[in-house]
N, C-alpha and C positions, 0 to 999 in steps of 0.2 A: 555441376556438369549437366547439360542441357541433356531430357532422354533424347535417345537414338529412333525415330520413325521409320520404320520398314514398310514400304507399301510390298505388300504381296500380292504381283502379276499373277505367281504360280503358270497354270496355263487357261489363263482368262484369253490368251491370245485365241484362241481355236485352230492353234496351226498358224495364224497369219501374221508373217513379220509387220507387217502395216497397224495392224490391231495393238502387235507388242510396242510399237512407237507411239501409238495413241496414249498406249496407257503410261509410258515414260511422261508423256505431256502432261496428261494429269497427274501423277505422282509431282511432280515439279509444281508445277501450276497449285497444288496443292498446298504444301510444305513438303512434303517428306523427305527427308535425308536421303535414304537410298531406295531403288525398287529390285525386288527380286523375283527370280522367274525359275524354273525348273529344267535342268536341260540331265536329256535322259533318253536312251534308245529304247522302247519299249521290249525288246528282246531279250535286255538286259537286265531288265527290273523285275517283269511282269509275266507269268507261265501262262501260257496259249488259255488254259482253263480257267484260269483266277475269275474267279464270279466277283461283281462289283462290290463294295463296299454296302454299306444297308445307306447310307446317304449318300452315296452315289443312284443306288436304282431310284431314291426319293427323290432325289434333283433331277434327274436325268431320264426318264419313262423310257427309253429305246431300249429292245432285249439284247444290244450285243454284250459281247462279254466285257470282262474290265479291260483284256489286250487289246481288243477292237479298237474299245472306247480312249483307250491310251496311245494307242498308235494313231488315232486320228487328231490327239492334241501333239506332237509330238512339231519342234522345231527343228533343221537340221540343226547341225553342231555349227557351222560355219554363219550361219545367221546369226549367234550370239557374238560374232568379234563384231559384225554390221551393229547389232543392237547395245555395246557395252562403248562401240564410235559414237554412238548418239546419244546414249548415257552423258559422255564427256564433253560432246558438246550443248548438253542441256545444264550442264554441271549437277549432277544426282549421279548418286554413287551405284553402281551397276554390281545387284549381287546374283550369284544363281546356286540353288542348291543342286551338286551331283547326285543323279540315282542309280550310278555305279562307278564301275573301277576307272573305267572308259569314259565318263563324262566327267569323272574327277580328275584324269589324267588333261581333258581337253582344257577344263576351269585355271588349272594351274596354269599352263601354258598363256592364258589368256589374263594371267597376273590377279584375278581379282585378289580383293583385299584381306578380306577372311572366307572362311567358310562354313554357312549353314548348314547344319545336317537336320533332316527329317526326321519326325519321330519315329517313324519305320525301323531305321538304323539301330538305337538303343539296343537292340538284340544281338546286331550284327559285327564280333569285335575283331575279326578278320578286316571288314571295311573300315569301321573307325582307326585300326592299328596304319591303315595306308591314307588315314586323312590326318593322323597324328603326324605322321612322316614327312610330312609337308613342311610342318613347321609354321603353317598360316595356324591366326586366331583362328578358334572355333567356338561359333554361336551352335550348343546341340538344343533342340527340341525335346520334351519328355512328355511328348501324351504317347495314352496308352499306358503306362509306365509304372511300377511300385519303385519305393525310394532304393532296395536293392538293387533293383535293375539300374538304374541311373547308379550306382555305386558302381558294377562291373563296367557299363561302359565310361565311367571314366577311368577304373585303371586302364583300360587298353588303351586311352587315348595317351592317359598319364606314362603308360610302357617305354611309350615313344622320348621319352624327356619335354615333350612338348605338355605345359602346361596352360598355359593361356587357352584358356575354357571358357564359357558363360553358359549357363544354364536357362532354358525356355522354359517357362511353366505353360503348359500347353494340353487343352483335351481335346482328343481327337475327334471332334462332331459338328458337322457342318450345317445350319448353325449351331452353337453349343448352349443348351439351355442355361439363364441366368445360376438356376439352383445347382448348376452341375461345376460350375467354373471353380470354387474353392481357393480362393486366392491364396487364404493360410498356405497354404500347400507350396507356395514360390517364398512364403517364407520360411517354409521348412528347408527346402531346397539351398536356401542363402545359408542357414544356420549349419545344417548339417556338413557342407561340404566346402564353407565360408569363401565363396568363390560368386562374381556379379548376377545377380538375376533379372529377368523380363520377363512378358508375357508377349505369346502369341494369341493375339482374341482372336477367336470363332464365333464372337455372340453378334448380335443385329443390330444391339445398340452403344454407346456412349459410356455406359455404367464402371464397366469390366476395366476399359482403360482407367480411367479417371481414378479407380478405385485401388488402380494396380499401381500408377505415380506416387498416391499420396501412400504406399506400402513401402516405397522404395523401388520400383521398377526401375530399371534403367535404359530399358528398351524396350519397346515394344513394334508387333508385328501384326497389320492388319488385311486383311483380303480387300483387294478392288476389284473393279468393275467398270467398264465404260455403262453397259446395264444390264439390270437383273434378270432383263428378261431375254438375255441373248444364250442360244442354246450349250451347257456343258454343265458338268459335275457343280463346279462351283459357282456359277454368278450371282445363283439363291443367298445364300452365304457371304456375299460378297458388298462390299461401300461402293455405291456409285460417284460420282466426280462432287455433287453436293454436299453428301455426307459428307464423304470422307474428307473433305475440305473443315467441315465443321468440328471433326473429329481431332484431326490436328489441331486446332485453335481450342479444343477443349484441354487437351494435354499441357498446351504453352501455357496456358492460363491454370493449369493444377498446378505448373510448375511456378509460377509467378505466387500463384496464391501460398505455398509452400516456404518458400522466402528462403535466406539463409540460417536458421534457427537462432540469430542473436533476436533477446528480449531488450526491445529501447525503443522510445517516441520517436514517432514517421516526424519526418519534416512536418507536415499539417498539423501530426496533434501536438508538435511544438510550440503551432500557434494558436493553436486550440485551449490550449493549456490556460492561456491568461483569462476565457470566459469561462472554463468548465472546471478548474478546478477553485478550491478556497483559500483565501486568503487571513488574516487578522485585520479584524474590522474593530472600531471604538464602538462599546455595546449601549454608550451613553454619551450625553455632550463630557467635554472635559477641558479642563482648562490648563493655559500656560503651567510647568511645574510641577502640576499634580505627579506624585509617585503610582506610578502603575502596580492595580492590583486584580490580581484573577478575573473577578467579577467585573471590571472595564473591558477585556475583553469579546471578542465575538470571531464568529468562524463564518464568515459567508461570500461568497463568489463577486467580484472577479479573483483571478488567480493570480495577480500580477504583483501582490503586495510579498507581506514575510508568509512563508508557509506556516500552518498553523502546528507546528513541528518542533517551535523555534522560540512558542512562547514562552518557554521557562528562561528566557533570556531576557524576555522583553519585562518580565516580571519583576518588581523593586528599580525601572527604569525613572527618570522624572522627564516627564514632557518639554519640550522645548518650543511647542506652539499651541494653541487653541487646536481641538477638533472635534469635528460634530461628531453627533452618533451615526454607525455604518461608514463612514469616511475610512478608508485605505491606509493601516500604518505604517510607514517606512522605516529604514534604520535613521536618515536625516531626521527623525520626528522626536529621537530618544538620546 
């Protein structure tokens, strides 16, 4: 099963449905399976006071506060049916995480296919108990997180009968330094709760995915960016259309390089096989008759003749023609 590529919009838009189409373009134009984006009323998520994030005030230098700062990324809710139309006509699968009851309530109406939840949520099993109720898959997130916690929020999702789950290995830092990411940690996650896992990367580079395919990931989830240098919380943090382009083609190819786990010779080194491997060679001239003994034999390349495997066979044979020394033994020869 090929992983799953999430490009994450998030709100790289700045507010601008036009920006959120661009980055459908590249998400597509890229590879990625689906793009996701955040739809959320900031009244609903966010208390008038909430001081920024500490990688928010680092991305971001302006002193408003985080509801400012969230209500100025915010899309209406009716611009997501516009952007999940253009979703479909780009064929890229249109996800969006709710950041409340109200923007969960709008996402169903609007059929997406599953639902991601923010690592935020993990705490909140009132919210999870009414994303459970859905009955959509659920991709949860777990930064922030110890492995109890992710135990509580899946009973409350489990509550609901709804178990179709997968779990996000995910740390919440924008970007997420190399030594912080822990990947073990999404295998603890698969182990413990024997249920699909992925990674959301927060890192800057290449590494974290790559490293997270060949673990077993099955999904993964990356920040874009038309560019870095365009002003909001994330675009520091974020792949612009080059990368992230590269980024894809590095996972197809983790996943190529990974192969289906059967041990057997590639078509090439089938035919590789006849110069590289050994064959039974005559280790001296020999003539018509002669009865074959150990010391007539030889091991040496090409690989096309008997395997040298097979000598105890050839052994007490009598020759049925001249052959030089190093000449190639067949079974016609015995």
């Amino acid at each position: 099963m090929a992983v799953f590529i999430i490009a994450e919009a998030g709100v790289n838009h700045n507010g601008d449905i036009n920006i959120a189409k661009k980055l459908v373009d590249m998400a597509k134009t890229c590879g990625a399976d689906a793009i996701k984006f955040q739809t959320f009323k900031a009244e609903e998520s966010t208390g008038t006071f909430a001081e920024k994030a500490q990688y928010q005030k680092e991305n971001d230098e302006t002193k408003e506060s985080q509801f400012d700062m969230i209500k100025k990324l915010e899309l209406p809710f009716e611009n997501f049916k516009e952007i999940k139309a253009y979703c479909g006509e780009k064929e890229i699968i249109f996800i969006s995480t709710p950041d409340g009851f109200e923007s969960l309530n709008y996402l169903i109406n609007l059929d997406i296919p599953f639902i991601k939840v923010g690592s935020s949520e993990i705490t909140n099993p009132n919210f999870l108990v009414e994303i459970g109720k859905t009955g959509k898959p659920i991709i949860l997130s777990t930064g922030m997180s110890s492995l109890g916690e992710v135990e509580k929020a899946l009973e409350a999702i489990y509550s609901t009968k709804n178990r179709n789950v997968r779990l996000m290995h995910c740390i919440t830092d924008y970007p997420t330094e190399i030594e912080e990411v822990n990947l073990k940690a999404m295998l603890t996650l698969k182990e413990a709760f024997k249920i699909p896992v992925g990674l959301s990367d927060h890192t800057l580079g290449f590494e974290a995915a790559i490293a997270a395919v060949a673990l077993g990931a099955e999904f993964i989830e990356k920040h874009i960016t038309l560019d870095r240098d365009m002003k909001g919380p994330d675009h520091k943090a974020s792949m612009p259309p080059d990368e992230f382009e590269q980024y894809v083609k590095y996972i197809r190819n983790t996943e190529k390089l990974l192969g289906d786990g059967i041990k057997r010779p590639t078509k090439k080194e089938k035919i590789i096989m006849n110069e590289a491997r050994r064959s039974i060679l005559a280790s001296m001239d020999l003539k018509k008759g002669t009865i074959i003994e150990e010391d007539m034999l030889t091991y040496k390349r090409p690989g096309y003749g008997i395997k040298p495997e097979l000598a105890y066979i050839l052994i007490g044979r009598e020759l049925k023609r001249d052959l030089l020394k190093d000449e190639v033994i067949q079974w016609k020869d015995v």
